[in-house]
N, C-alpha and C positions, 0 to 999 in steps of 0.2 A: 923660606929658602934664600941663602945670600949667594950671590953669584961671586965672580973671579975681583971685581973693583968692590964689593964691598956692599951694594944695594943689592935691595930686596928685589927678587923676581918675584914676578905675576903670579897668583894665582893658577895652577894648570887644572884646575875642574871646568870642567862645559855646565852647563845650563841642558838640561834634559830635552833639547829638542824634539822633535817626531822621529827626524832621521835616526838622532840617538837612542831613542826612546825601543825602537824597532830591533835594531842593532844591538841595544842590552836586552832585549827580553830573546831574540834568536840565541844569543851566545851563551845563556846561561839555562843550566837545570836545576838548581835550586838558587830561592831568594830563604838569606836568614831576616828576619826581622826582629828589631827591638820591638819592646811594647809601650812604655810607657812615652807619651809624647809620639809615638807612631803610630799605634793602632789606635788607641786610647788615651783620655787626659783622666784621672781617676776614673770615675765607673761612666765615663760616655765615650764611646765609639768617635773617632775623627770620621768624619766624610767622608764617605767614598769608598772606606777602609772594605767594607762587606763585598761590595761590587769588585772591586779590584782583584782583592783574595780567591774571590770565584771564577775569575777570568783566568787569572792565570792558573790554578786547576784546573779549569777545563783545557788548556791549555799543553796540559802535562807535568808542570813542575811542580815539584817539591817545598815545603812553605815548613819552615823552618824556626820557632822564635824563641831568642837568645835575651832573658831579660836579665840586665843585673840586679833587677829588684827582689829582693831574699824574700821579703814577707810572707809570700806564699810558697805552696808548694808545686810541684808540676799539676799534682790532682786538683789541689785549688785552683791555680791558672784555671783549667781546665775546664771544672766549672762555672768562673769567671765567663771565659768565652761562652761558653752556652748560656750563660745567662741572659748574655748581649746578643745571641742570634748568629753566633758566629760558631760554624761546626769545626772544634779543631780536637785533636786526642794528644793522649798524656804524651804518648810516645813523640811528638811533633815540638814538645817542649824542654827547652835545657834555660835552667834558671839559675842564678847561684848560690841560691840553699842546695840544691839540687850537687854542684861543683862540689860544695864544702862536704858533702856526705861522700863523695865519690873520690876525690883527694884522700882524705883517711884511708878509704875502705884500700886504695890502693898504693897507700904507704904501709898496708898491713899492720894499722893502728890495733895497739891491744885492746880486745875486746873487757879486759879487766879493767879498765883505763875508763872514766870518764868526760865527755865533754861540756863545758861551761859556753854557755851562750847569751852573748848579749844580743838582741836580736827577736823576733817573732814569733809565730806558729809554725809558718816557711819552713826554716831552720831547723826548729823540735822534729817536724813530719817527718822530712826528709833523713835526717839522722838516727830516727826508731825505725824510720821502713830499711833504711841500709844495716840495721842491727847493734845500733851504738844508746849506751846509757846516755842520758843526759839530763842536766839540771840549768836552771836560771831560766830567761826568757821570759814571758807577758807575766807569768808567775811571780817573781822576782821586783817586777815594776813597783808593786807592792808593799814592798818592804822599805824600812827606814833604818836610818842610825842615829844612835845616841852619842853625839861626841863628848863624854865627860872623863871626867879620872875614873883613872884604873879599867878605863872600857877596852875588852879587846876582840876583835875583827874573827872571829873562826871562819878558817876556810877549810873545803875537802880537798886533803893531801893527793887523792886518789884523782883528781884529774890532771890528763895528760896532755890535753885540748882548750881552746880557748877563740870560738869562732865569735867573729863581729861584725853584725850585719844592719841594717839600717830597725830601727827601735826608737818607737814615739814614745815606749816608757822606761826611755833609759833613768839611771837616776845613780845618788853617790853611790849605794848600797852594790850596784851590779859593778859600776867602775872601780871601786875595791876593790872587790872577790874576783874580776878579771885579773888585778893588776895584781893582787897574793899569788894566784894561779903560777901567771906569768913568771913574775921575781923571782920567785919562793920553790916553786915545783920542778925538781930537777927535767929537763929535757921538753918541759910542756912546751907544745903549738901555738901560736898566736898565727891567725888565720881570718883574714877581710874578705867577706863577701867579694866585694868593689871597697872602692872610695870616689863613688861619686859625691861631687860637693850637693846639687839639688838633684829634684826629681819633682816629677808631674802627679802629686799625688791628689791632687785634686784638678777639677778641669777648668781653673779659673787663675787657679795659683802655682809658681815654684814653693817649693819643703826643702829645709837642712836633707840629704842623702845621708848616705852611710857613710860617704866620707869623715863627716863630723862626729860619730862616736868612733870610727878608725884612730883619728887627730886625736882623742881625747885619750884611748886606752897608745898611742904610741908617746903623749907626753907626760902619762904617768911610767910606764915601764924604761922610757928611754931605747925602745925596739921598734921595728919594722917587720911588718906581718906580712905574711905569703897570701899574695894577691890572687885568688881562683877566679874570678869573674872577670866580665870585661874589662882592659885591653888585654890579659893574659890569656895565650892562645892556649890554656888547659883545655877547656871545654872543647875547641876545635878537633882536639884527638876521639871523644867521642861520635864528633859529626862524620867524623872518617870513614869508622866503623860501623855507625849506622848507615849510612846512606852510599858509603863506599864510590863518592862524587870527588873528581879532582878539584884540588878549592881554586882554579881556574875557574870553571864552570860554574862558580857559585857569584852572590851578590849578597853585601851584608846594605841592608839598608835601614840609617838610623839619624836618631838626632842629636848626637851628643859626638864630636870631631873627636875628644882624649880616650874617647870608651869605644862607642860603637866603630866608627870608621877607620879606628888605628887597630882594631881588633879586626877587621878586615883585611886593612892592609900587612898589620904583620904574617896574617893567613895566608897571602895570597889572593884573597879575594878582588873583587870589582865590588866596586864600594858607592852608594849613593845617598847622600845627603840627603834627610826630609827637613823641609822648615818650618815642620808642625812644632817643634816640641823648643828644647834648653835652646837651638843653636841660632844664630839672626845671620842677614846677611852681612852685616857691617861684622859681628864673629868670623864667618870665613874669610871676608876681605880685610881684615884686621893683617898688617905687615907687620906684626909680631907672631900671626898665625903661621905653625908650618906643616900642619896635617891638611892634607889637602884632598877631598874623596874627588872619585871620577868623575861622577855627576853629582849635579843637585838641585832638586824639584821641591815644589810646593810640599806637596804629600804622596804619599804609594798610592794615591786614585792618579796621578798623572801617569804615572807608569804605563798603567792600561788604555787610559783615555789617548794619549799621545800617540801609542804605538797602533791603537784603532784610526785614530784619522789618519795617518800616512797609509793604514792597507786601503781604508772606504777611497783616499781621494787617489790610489793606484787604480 
């Protein structure tokens, strides 16, 4: 933020004190949660994560989790959690495979229409369980090209769709047949999960996100894809509807300031920063930064722990 002479002001996020800590968890009835880098770094649990989630259950509220991670589906999340000992249901999860299938269904996409997928199982799930054909995906990773004379590319004229979601087997053959889709197919969709640059796909390491095969199918077609996941508040209109909470009352809590926390604040939400995952503190205090959440704590076990020792030591 630049003020009236020209220099950058402050940062305005607090540091999740006790006081505050008390005072967000009073004002709010639901927390949405990312997952990756919040709950978990690929398939381990962050600290605390189990305890925290239970506290505030018992508590009454609402738990919520918003991941832009396509790879799976709401079911799979799902099972995921329970695999980790964590009880959570399909209904409690919105993902952006999950967005991409619900976008369509409620553009009233032709069901004659097929959709192209660069992207996972996530993706495929979500889009047979909403009632839409589809082709490409882990399927696809498979496949090769032969660049020689007189070689030509067939593509299916019949898709009208073209979702791009994060995919460890992306490869030329699928960035083709996206980008024929795209060029070639009057009226077809191009449609990004996200574009996150990384993610926590493993719990040791940042990974290329989906931003990078986004970047790759918009510098072949020369287009800009319709963004369903986070920072776009699509998904939020579902959260409306389910849980019918004013997004006052809510708390997006995440680690990524362009996705999770701007996808709060364009909500309306209160918004809390974790420093589990992509985001450091020298990122927030960065004077080229200008997203700035409310709070910002270690991890979503401070939440609970915080707001416990201000009630033990009342």
């Amino acid at each position: 933020m630049t003020t009236a002479n020209g220099t950058k002001s402050p940062s305005t996020s607090q540091p999740l004190l006790p006081q505050a800590a008390q005072s967000l968890v009073d004002s709010v009835d639901a927390f949405l949660f990312d997952c990756d880098g919040v709950i978990w770094k690929g398939d381990k649990l962050i600290e605390g994560v189990p305890h925290a989630l239970r506290a505030l259950r018992s508590l009454g509220k609402k738990l919520v989790f918003v991941t832009n991670n396509s790879t799976k589906s709401r079911k799979q999340y799902s099972r995921k959690f329970t695999s980790l000992g964590v009880d959570v249901s399909e209904d409690e999860i919105f993902s952006s495979s999950f967005a991409a299938a619900m976008f369509l269904k409620l553009r009233n996409f032709p069901r004659e229409k097929k959709v192209y997928v660069i992207g996972e199982e996530g993706i495929l799930e979500e889009l047979k369980q909403a009632g839409f054909s589809c082709l490409g995906g882990p399927e696809d990773g498979k496949k090769k090209v032969e660049l020689k004379t007189n070689f030509w590319f067939e593509h299916d004229k019949s898709v009208g769709a073209v979702v791009v979601g994060l995919d460890q087997y992306i490869n030329y053959y699928k960035l083709q047949y996206a980008t024929l889709c795209i060029r070639e197919n009057p009226g077809c969709l191009f449609i990004a999960t996200n574009r996150d640059a990384v993610g926590h796909m493993t719990d040791l390491q940042e990974w290329p996100g989906a931003g990078c095969m986004v970047a790759a199918v918009c510098g072949t077609t020369q287009k800009e894809p319709i963004v369903v996941g986070k920072p776009s508040t699509f998904l939020m209109d579902f959260l409306l509807e389910r849980f019918q909470i004013d997004t006052t009352r809510m708390c997006m809590v995440g680690d990524r300031l362009d996705t999770d926390i701007l996808f709060g604040k364009n909500a309306g939400c209160k918004t809390l920063l974790v420093l589990s995952g992509v985001t450091t503190m020298s990122d927030l205090q960065d004077p080229l930064n200008e997203i700035h959440p409310d709070y910002y704590a270690s991890s979503v076990s401070d939440v609970v722990d915080l707001s416990d020792s201000l009630t033990k030591g009342q």
